[in-house]
Structure formats: structure tokens, C-alpha cells
N, C-alpha and C positions, 0 to 999 in steps of 0.2 A: 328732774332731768340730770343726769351722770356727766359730769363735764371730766375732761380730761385734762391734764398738765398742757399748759400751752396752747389749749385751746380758747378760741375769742369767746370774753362771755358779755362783752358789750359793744356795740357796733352803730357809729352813726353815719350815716350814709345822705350827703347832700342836704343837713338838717335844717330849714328856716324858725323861725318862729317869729311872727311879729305884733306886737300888741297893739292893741287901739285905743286910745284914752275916750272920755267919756265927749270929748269934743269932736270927735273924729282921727285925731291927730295919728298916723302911725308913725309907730318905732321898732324899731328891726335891733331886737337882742341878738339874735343870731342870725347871718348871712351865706347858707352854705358851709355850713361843718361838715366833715368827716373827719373821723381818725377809730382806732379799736382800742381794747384792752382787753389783756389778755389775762386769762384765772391765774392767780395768785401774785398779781403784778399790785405794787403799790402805787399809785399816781396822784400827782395833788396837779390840778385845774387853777391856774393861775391866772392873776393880771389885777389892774387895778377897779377901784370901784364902781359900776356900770357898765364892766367890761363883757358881762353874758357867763360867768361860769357862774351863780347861783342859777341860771336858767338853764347849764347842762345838767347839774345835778335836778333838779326837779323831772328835767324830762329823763333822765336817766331812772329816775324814781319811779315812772308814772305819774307823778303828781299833777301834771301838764303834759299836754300834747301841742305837737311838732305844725309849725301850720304847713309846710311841705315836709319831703324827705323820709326816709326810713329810719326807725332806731328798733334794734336784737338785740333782747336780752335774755342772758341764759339760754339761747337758742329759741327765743319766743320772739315773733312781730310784731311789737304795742299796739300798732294801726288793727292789728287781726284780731284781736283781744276783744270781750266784752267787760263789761263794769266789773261784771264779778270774777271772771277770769284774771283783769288789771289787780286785783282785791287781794285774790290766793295770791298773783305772783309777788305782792309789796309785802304780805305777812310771812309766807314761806321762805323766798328765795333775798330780801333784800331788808335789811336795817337801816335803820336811819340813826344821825348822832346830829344835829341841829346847833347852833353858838347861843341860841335860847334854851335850856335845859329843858323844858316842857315836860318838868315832873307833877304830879298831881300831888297838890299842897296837903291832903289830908289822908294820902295814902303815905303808911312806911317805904323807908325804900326798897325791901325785899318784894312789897305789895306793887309798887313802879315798875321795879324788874320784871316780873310776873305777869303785866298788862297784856302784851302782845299772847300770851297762852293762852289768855283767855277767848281773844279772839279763834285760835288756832284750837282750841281744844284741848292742846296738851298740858295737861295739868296731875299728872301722874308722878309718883313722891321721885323719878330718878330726875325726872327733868328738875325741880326745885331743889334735888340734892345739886344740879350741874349750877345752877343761878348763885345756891349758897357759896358752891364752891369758886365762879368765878369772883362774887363780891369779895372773898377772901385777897383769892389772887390780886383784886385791886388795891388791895387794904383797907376795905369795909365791912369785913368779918364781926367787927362787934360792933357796927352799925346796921346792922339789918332791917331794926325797929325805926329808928330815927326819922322823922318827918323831915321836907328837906327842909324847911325855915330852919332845922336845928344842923343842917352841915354847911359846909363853904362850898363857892361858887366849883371849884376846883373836887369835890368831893361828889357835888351833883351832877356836875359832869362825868365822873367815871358811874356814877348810875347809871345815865342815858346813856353811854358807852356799854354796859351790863346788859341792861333793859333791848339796845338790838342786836344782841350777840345770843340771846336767849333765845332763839327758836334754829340757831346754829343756821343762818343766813352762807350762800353765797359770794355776797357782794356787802360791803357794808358802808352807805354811804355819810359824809363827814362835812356840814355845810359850816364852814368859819365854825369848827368844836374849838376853839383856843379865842376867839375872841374875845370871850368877857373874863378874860381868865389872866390872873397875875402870872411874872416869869414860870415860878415854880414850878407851879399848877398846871401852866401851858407844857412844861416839858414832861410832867406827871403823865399826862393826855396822851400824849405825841408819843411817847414812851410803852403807853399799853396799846397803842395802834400799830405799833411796829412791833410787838411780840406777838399781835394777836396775826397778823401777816406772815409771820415770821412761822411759829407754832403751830398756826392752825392751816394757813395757806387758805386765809381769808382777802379777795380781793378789795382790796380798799379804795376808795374815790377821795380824795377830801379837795374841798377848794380855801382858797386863800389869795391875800394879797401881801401877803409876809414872809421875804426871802428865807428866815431864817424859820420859817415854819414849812417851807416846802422844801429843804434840804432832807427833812426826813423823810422822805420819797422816794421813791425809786427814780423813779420817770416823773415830769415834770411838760403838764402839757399848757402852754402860753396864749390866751385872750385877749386881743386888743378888739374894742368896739365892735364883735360879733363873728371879728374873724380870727382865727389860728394865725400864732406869729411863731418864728424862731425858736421848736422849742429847745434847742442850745443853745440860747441868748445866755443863760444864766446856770449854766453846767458849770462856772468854777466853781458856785455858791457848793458843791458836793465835797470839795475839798477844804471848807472853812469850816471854822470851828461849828459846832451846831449849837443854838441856842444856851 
């Protein structure tokens, strides 16, 4: 589906989710969300730890569903959705970049990159010219072969960064990507999330709980305990220095 400049391409509308421990117990990650995003907007999902944004990006993902409320994506209803419909929209239209690299230990990383084709079928030499050409652009041109046990935390993470940009995604989403990641590394990261935004006019999600990791954002959306806070609490953080 054709999205337009400026138009919404994610949309949560009255969002709950609550989980039930194996006790009975519930807990309410989310309490009535809403807010949009709009195509080619950068936004990092903030707040501190158990505050409910890894649980927007999953349901932003598909990966989970909403236990009330609406969420549109890409102009699609997740609720309306079957298995296999939820399936095309996560391979086609949406990328994932994880703070765990989730690279396969015995595949190269040209062969990592290439995963998500496989699913999708395209495997035709211009698309693995565009994967060649992106690992260039990250600086992993003559690591293509390399297993990840043989690169750094920081260099496996611009695979997984490669690996969902490779089927040229809509939305690309970014759960704690800087987390296990030294300064450098983290700004390495940060640094090709915001050309790739910038370039491609790729919509990016990322969550965090590190001011100076969501400066690189646009817009900057605030989580306290399920619920949406102020998100100008922390609009100076755009005029300091960045990482």
C-alpha cells in the first residue's frame, strides 16, 4: 500500500494490554494509549524500565495483540488481520532491529542479511546487489563472509540493522538497538538510523530509556507505567550535545 508524505502510518487508538501471570495475577502494561506516527517521522518511545514501551513496539510489530483498543498499520487493522495476513504485513512492510542481535551463529553475515528473502521470495541478483551495497554503506563491505562470533557487538548490530532494511520496509522498528552496545558503537547505530530516515524516508520507532539516545529523534514519545506523559518533559535534551 502507497502511503503518502505525512500521512499516518501507525495509529493507536485507546490501546490496553494486560498480562496474567501464571498465578492469576494481572498487570496492566498499557492503560489506554493513543497517539500516531506519521511516514517518515523519527520517534523514540521512552521511559524507564517497565514502563510499557517494549510492549508498544511488539504490538506495533504484530508480535502481540492489544487486549482492547485499535492499532493501523500502514493503513491495515491488526484486529482484521489473519495469521497469515499479520505474517505478509511483518515481512513486507516492517523491520525489526532488537538490543539482542539475533544473528544465526553459523550463517555469514551477507547469508543473516538475506534471511528475511527468503521468507519473501525475493532472491533475485539486484535485491543481494542492494544488501551488498547497504553492508558497504555500513562499513561491512569486506565482511560479508564473516560469522558473527568473528565481529563486534557493534558491527552485529549494523547486520541486524541491514538484515531489516533488506526487503525495503516501511517502518522500521528499533527495541533498545544501543543497548549492549559500547559509546562508539551506540553512536555508530544511531548514526545509520538517522541516514537511513533521513535518505530513505524510512519511518523509525526505536524505544529507550537513555536521554541521550533519544535525542536522536525526532519526536520523542514519554511512558510512565502504561500511561503517555509529557512528551516535552525533556525537549531541552534536543539542544545538548548528542552522545
Amino acid at each position: 500500500m502507497a502511503l503518502k508524505s505525512g500521512e499516518t502510518v501507525i495509529r493507536f487508538e485507546n490501546v490496553k494490554k494486560i498480562y496474567t501471570n501464571k498465578s492469576g495475577l494481572a498487570y496492566v502494561a498499557l492503560n489506554g494509549v493513543s497517539f500516531e506516527i506519521k511516514r517518515g517521522e523519527f520517534v523514540a518511545v521512552m521511559g524507564p524500565s517497565g514502563s510499557g514501551k517494549t510492549t508498544i513496539l511488539d504490538l506495533m510489530g504484530t508480535l502481540d495483540t492489544p487486549t482492547s483498543g485499535t492499532i493501523t498499520i500502514v493503513g491495515k487493522k491488526a484486529s482484521e488481520m489473519n495469521g497469515s495476513e499479520l505474517a505478509d504485513l511483518r515481512n513486507e512492510e516492517i523491520g525489526f532491529v532488537f538490543q539482542s542481535y539475533n544473528l544465526v551463529s553459523y550463517l555469514s553475515a551477507i547469508q543473516n542479511v538475506m534471511l528475511p528473502t527468503m521468507v519473501s521470495r525475493k532472491r533475485d541478483s539486484e535485491v543481494m546487489k542492494n544488501a551488498v551495497k547497504l553492508m558497504t554503506e555500513v562499513g561491512l563491505g569486506e565482511k560479508l563472509e564473516k560469522k558473527p562470533n568473528e565481529l563486534s557487538g557493534g558491527e552485529q548490530q549494523r547486520v541486524a540493522v541491514v538484515r531489516a532494511l533488506v526487503n525495503n520496509p516501511k517502518v522500521l522498528l528499533a527495541d533498545e538497538p544501543t543497548g549492549n552496545l559500547d559509546t562508539k558503537s551506540a553512536i555508530a547505530v544511531l548514526q545509520i538510523l538517522t541516514r537511513i530516515n533521513r535518505d530513505f524516508g524510512t519511518t523509525i520507532v526505536l524505544s529507550t530509556h537513555d536521554p541521550e539516545v533519544g535525542i536522536f529523534a525526532k519526536r520523542r514519545i514519554f511512558i510512565r507505567d502504561g500511561l503517555l506523559t509529557n512528551e516535552n518533559m525533556m525537549a531541552k535534551l534536543s539542544d545538548t550535545k548528542k552522545l
